[in-house]
C-alpha positions as CSV (number, residue, x, y, z in Angstrom):
1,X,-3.8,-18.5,-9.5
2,X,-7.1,-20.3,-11.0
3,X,-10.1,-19.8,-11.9
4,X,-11.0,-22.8,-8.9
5,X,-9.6,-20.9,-6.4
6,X,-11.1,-18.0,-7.2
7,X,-14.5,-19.5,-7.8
8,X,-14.0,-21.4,-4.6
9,X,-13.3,-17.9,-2.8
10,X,-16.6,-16.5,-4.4
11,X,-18.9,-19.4,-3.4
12,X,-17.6,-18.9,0.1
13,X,-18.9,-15.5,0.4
14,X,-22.1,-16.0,-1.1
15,X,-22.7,-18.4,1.4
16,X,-22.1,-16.0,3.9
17,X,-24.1,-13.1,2.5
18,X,-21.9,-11.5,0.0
19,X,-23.7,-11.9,-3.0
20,X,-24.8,-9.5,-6.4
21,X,-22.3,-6.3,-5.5
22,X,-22.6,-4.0,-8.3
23,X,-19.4,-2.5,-7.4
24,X,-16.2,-2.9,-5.3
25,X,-14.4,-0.1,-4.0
26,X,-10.9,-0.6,-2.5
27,X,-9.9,1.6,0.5
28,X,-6.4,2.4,1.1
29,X,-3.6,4.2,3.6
30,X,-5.8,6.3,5.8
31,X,-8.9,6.0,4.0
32,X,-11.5,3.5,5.9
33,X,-14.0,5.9,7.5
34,X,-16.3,5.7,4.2
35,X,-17.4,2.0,5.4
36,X,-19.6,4.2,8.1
37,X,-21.4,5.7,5.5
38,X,-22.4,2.0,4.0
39,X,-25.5,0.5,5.1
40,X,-23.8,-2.4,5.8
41,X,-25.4,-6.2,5.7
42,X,-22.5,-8.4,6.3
43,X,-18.7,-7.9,7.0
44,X,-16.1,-10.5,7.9
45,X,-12.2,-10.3,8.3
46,X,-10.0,-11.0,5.6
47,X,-8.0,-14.2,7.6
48,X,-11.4,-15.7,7.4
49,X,-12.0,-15.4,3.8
50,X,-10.4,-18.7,2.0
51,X,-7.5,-18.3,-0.1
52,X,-7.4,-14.4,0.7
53,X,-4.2,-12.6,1.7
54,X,-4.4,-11.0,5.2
55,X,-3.6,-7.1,5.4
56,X,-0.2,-7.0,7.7
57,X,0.2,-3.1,8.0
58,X,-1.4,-1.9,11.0
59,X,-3.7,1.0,9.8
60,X,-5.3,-1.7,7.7
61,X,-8.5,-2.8,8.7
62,X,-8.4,-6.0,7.0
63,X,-12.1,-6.4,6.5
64,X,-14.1,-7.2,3.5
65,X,-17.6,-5.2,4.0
66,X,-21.0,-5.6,1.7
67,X,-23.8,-2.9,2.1
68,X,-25.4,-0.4,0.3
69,X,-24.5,3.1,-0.2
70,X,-26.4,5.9,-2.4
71,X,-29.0,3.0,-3.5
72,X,-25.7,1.0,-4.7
73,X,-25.0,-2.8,-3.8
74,X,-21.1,-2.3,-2.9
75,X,-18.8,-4.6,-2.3
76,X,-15.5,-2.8,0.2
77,X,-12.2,-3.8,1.1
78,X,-11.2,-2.0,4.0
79,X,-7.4,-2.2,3.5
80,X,-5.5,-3.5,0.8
81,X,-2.3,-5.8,-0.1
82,X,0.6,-5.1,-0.9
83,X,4.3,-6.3,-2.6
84,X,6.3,-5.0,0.0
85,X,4.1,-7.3,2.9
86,X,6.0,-10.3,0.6
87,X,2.7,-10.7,-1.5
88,X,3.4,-11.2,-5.4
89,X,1.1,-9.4,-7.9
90,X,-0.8,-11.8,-8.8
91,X,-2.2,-12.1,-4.6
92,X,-2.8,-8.9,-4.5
93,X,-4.9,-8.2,-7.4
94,X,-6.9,-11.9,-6.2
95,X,-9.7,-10.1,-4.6
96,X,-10.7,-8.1,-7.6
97,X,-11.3,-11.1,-9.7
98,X,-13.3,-12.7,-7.0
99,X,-15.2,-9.7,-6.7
100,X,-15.9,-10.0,-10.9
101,X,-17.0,-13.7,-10.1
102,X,-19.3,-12.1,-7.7
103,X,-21.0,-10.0,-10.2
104,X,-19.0,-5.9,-9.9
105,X,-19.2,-4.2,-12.9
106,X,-17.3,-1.9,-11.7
107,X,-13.8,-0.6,-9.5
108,X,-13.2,2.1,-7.3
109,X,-9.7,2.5,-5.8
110,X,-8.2,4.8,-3.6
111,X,-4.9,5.4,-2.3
112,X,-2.6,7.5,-0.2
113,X,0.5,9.0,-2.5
114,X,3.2,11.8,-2.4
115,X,2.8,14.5,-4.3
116,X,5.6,15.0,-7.8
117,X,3.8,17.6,-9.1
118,X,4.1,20.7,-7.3
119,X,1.3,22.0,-7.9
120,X,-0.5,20.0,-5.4
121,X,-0.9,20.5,-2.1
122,X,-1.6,17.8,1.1
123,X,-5.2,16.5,1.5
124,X,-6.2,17.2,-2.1
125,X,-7.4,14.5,-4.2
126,X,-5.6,13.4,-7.7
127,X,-7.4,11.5,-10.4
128,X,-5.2,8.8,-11.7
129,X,-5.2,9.2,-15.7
130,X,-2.8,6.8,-16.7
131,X,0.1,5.0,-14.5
132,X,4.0,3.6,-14.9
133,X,4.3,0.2,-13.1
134,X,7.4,0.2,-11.3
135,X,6.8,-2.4,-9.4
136,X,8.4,-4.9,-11.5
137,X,6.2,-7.8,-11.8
138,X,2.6,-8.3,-13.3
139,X,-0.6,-9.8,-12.3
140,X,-0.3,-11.6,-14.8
141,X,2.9,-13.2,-14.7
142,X,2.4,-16.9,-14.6
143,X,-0.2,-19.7,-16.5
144,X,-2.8,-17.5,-17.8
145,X,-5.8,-18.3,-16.8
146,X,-7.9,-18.1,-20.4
147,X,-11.5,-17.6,-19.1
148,X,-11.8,-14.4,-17.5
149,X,-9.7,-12.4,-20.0
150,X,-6.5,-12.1,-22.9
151,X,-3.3,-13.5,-22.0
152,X,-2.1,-10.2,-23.4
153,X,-4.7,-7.2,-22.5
154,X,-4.7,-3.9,-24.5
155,X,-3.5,-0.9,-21.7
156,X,-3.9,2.1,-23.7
157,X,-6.7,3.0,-21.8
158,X,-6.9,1.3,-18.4
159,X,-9.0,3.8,-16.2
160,X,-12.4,4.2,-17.7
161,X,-13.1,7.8,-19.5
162,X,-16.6,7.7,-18.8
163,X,-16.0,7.1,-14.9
164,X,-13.4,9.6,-15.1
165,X,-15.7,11.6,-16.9
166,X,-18.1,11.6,-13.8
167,X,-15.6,12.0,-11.0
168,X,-14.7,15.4,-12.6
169,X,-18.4,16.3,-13.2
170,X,-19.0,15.3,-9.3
171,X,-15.9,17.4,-8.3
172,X,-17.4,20.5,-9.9
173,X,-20.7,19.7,-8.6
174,X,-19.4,19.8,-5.5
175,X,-16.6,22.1,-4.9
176,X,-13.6,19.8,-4.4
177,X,-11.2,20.2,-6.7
178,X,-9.7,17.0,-7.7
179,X,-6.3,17.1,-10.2
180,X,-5.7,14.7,-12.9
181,X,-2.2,12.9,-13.3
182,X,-0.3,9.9,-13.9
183,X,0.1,7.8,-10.7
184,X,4.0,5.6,-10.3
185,X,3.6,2.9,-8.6
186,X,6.6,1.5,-7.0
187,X,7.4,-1.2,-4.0
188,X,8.3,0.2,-1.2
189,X,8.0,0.3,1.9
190,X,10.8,2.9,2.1
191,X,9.9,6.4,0.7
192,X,11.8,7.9,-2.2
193,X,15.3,9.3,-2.0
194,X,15.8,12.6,-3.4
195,X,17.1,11.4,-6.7
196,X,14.4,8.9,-7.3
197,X,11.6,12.0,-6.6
198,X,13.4,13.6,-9.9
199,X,13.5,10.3,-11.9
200,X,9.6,9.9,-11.3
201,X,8.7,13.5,-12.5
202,X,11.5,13.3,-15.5
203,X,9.4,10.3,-16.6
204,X,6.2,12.1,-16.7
205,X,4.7,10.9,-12.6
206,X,2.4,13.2,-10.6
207,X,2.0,11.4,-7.5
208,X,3.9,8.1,-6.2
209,X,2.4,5.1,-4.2
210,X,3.2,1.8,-3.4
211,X,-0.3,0.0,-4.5
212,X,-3.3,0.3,-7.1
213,X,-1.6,-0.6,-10.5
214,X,-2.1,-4.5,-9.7
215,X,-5.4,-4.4,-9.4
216,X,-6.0,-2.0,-12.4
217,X,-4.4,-4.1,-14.8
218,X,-7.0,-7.4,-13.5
219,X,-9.8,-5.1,-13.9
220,X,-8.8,-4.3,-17.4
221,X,-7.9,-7.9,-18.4
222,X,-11.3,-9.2,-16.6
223,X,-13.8,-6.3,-18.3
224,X,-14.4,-4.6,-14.8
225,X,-14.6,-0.7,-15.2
226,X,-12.5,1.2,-12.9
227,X,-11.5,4.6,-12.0
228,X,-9.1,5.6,-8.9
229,X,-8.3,8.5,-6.9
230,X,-5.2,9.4,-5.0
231,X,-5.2,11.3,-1.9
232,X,-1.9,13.6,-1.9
233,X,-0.5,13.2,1.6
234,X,2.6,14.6,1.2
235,X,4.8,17.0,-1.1
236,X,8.0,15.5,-2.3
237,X,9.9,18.3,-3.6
238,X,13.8,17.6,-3.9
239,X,15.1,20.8,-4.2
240,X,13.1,21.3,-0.5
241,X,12.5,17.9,0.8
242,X,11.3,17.8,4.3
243,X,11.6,14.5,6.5
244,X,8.0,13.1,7.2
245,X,6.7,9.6,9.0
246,X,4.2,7.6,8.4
247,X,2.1,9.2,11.4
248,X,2.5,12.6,9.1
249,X,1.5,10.9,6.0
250,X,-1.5,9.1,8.3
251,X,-2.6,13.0,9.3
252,X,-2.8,14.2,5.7
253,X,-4.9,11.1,4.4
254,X,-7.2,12.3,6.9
255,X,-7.5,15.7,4.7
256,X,-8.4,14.1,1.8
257,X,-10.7,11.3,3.4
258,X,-13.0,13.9,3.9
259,X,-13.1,14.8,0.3
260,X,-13.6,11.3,-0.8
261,X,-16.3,11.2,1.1
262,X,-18.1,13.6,-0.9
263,X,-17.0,12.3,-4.3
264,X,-17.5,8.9,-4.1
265,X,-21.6,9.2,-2.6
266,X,-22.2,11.1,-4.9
267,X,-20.4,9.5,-7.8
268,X,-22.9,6.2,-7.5
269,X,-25.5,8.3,-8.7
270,X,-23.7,8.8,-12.2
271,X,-22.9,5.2,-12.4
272,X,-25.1,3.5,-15.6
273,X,-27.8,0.9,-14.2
């Protein structure tokens, strides 16, 4: 990864309309439907977008959206990437540098996760306060690329307390009750055995995915400002673990779609000008 390809990315996309987002919000499992609350100028599919990976998983959209929402230049990805499509790190996190190239100041993520704390419950929302990266690789793995940030980035505070500040300010505001936690991120695509459900809560996890933490550390080596919020789909209990699919987990993310689309409207009117 280079800074040519990613500029080369970038001046693709303001030739075709995509130009000045202020932020960049990434959509993930189950979680799309806020695109028809964008104004939107200009979309285009990922396979058309050079040196972009192309979302393989099926409830992926796989469209890169630019409109405005709340008064807001955004910049969405409707679907992510992934490790376990055969993409390394360093792929998935590409778009969010592009998007810095662009202009974002700041990241919104979302994603769909199982619940290790049991005191959650399916279809409400969890804001990610810290994460362990089991995916085993980096981002940045690989010739650093000097420009955009440190070959070795501080991480003792990777999700913004100001933006975290706001989400929990918007929650109350608004009657959704959102948790805080520490998200695990690990590859997948299998879900967790029993065992592996009470190695992630011994090591201090609230809710597991399979995405998010790539693109986190970018934003923090690049300066981009982000905040993420995990949709509990389902509750993974192993003294009591029930057998679910991904049509199950698919249901739930609908739950707690609806909640993020109350938080995150509102949210842009917190966001510093």
């Amino acid at each position: 990864m280079n800074m040519e390809l990613i500029r080369s990315t970038a001046s693709f996309l303001r030739k075709n309309g995509f130009r000045n987002p202020e932020v960049c919000i990434v959509l993930g499992t189950g979680l799309g439907k806020l695109i028809d609350y964008l104004k939107v100028e200009h979309s285009i599919d990922y396979d058309q977008i050079p040196n972009f990976p192309v979302s393989t998983v099926e409830f992926h959209k796989g469209r890169l959206v630019l409109g405005y929402l709340e008064g807001r230049r955004v910049i969405a990805m409707q679907g992510r990437f992934h490790s376990y499509e055969g993409y390394t790190a360093a792929q998935v996190a590409f778009p969010i540098r592009v998007f810095k190239e662009l202009g974002a100041q700041f990241l919104i993520l979302s994603n769909a996760a199982g619940g290790i704390n049991l005191g959650f419950n399916k279809g409400e929302l969890m804001l990610i306060e810290d994460h362990i990266n089991l995916l085993n690789q980096s981002p940045l793995t690989g010739p650093n690329i000097e420009e955009p940030g440190p070959r070795f980035p501080d991480m003792s505070c990777p999700y913004d307390v100001a933006l975290n500040q706001y989400v929990i300010e918007v929650g109350v505001s608004l009657g959704v009750n959102i948790h805080k936690g520490v998200y695990a991120a690990v590859s997948g695509p299998q879900l967790e055995t029993k065992a592996e459900y009470r190695f992630l809560k011994t090591i201090g996890a609230d809710a597991v995915g399979m995405s998010t933490v790539p693109e986190v550390i970018v934003a923090r080596q690049i300066g981009l400002k982000c905040c993420a919020l995990s949709v509990i789909t389902d509750i993974c209990d192993p003294d009591d673990l029930q057998e679910i699919d991904i049509s199950q987990i698919l249901d739930a993310a609908l739950l707690g779609e609806a909640q993020l689309i109350k938080v995150i409207p509102e949210f842009m009117r917190f966001l510093p000008r």
